[in-house]
C-alpha distance (Angstrom), angle and dihedral (degrees) to the residues before:
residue distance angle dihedral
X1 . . .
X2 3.74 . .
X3 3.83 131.9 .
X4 3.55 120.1 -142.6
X5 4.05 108.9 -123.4
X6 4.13 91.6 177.7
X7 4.03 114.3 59.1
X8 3.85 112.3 -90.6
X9 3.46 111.0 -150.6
X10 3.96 112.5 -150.4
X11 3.64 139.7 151.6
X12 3.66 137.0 -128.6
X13 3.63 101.8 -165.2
X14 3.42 102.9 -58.0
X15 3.84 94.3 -27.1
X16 4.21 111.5 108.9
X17 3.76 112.9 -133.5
X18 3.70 143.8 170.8
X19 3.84 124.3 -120.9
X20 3.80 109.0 -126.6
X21 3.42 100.8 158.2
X22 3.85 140.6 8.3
X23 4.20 139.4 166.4
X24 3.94 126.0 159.0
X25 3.65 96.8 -80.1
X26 3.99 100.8 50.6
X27 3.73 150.8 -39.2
X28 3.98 145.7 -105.1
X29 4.03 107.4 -136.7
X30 4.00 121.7 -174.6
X31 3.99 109.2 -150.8
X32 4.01 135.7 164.0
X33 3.75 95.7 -116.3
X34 3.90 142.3 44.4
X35 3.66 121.7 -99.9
X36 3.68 120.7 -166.1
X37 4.08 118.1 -99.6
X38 4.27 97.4 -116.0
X39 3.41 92.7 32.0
X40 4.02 104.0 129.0
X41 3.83 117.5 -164.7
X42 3.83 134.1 146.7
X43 3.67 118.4 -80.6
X44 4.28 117.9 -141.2
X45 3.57 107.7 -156.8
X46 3.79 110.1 -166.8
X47 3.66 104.0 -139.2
X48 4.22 127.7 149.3
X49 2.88 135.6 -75.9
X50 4.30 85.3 2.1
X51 3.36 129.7 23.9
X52 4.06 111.9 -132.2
X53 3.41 119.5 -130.5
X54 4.22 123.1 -156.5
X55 3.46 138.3 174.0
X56 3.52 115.9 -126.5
X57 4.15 154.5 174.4
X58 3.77 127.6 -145.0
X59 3.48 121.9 -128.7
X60 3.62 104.7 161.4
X61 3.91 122.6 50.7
X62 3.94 114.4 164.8
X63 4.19 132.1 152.9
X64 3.84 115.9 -114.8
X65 3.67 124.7 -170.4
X66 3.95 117.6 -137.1
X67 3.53 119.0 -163.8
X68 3.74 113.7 -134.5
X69 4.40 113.6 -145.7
X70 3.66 114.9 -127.3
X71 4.03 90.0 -8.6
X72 3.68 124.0 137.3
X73 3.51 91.0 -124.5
X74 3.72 109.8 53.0
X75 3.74 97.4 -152.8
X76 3.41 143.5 -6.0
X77 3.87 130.9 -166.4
X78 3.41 131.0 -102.3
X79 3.85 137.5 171.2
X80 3.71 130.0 -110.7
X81 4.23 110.8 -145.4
X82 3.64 123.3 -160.8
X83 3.67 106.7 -161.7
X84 4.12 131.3 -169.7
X85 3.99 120.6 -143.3
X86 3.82 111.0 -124.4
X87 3.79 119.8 -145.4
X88 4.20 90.4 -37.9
X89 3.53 116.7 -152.9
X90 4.03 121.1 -116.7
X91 4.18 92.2 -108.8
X92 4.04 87.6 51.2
X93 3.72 98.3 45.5
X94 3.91 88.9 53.0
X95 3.88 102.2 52.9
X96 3.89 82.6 49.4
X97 3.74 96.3 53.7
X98 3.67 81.5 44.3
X99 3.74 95.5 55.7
X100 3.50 91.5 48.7
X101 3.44 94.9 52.1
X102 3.84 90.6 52.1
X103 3.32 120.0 114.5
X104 4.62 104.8 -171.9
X105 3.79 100.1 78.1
X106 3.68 98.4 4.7
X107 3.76 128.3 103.1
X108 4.06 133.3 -166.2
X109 3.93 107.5 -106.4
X110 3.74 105.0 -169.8
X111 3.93 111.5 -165.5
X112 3.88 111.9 -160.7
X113 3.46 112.8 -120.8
X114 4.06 119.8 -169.1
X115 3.96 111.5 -142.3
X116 3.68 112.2 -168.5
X117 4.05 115.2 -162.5
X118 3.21 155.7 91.5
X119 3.90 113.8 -63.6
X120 3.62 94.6 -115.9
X121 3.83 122.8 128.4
X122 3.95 97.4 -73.1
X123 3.43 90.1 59.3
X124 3.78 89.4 53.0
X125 3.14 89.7 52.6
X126 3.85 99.6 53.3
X127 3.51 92.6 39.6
X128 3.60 90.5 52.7
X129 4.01 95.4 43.0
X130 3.81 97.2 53.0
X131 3.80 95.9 36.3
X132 4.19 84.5 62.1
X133 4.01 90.6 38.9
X134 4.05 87.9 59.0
X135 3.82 100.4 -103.2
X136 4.05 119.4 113.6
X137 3.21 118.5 -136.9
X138 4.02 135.1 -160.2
X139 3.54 118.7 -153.3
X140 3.99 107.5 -145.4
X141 3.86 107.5 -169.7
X142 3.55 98.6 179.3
X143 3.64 112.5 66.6
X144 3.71 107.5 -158.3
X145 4.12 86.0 76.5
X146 3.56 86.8 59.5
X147 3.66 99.7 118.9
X148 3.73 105.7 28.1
X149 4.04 84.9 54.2
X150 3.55 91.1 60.1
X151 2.98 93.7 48.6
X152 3.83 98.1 50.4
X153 3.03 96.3 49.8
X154 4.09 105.0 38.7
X155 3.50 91.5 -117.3
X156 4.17 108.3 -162.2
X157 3.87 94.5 -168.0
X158 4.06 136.6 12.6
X159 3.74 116.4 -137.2
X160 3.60 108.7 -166.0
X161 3.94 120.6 -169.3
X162 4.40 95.2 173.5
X163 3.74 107.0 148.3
X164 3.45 106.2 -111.1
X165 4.24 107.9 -131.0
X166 3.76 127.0 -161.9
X167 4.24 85.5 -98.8
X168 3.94 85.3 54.0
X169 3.94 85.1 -138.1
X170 3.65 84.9 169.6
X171 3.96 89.5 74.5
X172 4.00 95.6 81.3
X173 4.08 81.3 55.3
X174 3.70 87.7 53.8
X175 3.34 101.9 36.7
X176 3.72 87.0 53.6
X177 3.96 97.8 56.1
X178 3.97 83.2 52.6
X179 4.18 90.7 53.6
X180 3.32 97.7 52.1
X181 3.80 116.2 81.0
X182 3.96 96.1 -145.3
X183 3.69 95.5 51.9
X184 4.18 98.0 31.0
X185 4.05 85.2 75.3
X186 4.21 90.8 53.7
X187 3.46 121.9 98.9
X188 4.24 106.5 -120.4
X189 3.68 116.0 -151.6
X190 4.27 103.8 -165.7
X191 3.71 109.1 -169.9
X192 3.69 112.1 -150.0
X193 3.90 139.1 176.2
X194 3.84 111.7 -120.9
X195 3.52 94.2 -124.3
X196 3.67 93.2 57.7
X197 3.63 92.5 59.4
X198 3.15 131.4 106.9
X199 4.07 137.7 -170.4
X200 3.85 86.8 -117.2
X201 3.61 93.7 47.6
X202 3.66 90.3 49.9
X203 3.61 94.5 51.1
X204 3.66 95.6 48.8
X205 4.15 90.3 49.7
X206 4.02 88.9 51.8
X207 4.01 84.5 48.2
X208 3.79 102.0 45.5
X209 3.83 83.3 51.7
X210 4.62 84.2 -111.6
X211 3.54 116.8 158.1
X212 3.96 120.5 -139.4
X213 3.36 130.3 -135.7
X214 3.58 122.1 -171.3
X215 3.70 116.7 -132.7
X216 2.76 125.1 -117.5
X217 3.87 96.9 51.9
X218 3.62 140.9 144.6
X219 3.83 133.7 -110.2
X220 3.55 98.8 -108.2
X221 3.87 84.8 57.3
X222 3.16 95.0 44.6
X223 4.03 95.8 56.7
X224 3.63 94.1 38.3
X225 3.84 94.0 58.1
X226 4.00 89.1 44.6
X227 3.88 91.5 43.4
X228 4.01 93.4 51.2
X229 3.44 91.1 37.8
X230 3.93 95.1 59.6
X231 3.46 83.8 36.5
X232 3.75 94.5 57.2
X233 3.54 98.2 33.4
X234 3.86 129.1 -130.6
């Protein structure tokens, strides 16, 4: 994920907005006015020499303040939208893997992203994955510092690879990120072998607002659940 340190133009129908942040699954805009969280609409990114056009949803609408230097009026509110790419077409997806590969006017954002397991090779693996897709994660092996962790460290997302045992032991752990109000807001990615699930366990995931991913997976599956997640929020 990359942050934008040179102003973006873009366009959300006919609303002006600023690219703050962008990866291959969706995009951060900052824009005067509110838009509605569904609300789908294309997206005009102005890039050189062509500007890339997307069609995308909101799922994230919240007010900002920016403070102005030496203005009159010291700050003045702004919103922060999280957008979601819809269905984007081959030419689109390649000038954004090409502006996130940029390096003029583009800057490393590194989200911190708490992994709680055992440090066996799926946690490798994740580790590995989101350290080269520009997150930084912190494996946390012992799972009574859960919370405080995350909160140390700002955590924006929880990927949890606990295996999952026919008592389902790993439910207090859950049910403890989902108590807490710092970590109840973050998105929690449990990875989980198909034949440890369970209907019950899969019930309780798609209650407790958990995503699933199936191991084994790949990388790119791996960051595009994490990057819609964040995107999406918990």
């Amino acid at each position: 994920m990359r942050i934008a340190t040179q102003s973006l133009r873009a366009r959300l129908g006919n609303l002006e907005c600023t690219l703050a942040n962008v990866s291959t699954t969706g995009a951060m805009l900052r824009t005067r006015y509110a838009v509605a969280v569904g609300r789908e609409s294309p997206l005009v990114i102005e890039l050189a020499p062509k500007p890339a056009t997307l069609q995308v949803r909101v799922v994230r609408c919240e007010p900002i303040d920016v403070a102005l230097p030496g203005a009159a009026v010291w700050r003045r509110e702004e919103h922060a939208l999280g957008v979601t790419f819809l269905h984007p077409s081959g030419e689109a997806l390649q000038a954004i893997k090409q502006l996130t590969k940029t390096a003029s006017g583009i800057e490393h954002s590194s989200p911190r992203v708490l992994l709680l397991g055992e440090e066996d090779a799926v946690s490798r693996l994740i580790g590995t994955t989101l350290a080269e897709a520009d997150y930084m994660p912190r494996l946390l092996t012992h799972t009574r510092y859960t919370i405080s962790t995350a909160k140390r460290i700002s955590a924006k997302a929880i990927v949890v690879n606990l295996r999952m045992d026919p008592e389902f032991s790993a439910r207090s752990i859950l049910d403890g990120l989902r108590s807490d109000p710092f970590t109840a807001r973050l998105p929690v990615i449990v990875c989980a072998r198909q034949a440890w699930l369970r209907a019950s366990y899969v019930t309780y995931f798609s209650q407790q607002r958990l995503r699933l991913l199936l191991v084994p997976f790949t990388p790119e599956e791996l960051v595009m659940t994490l990057d819609r997640a964040i995107l999406e929020g918990s």
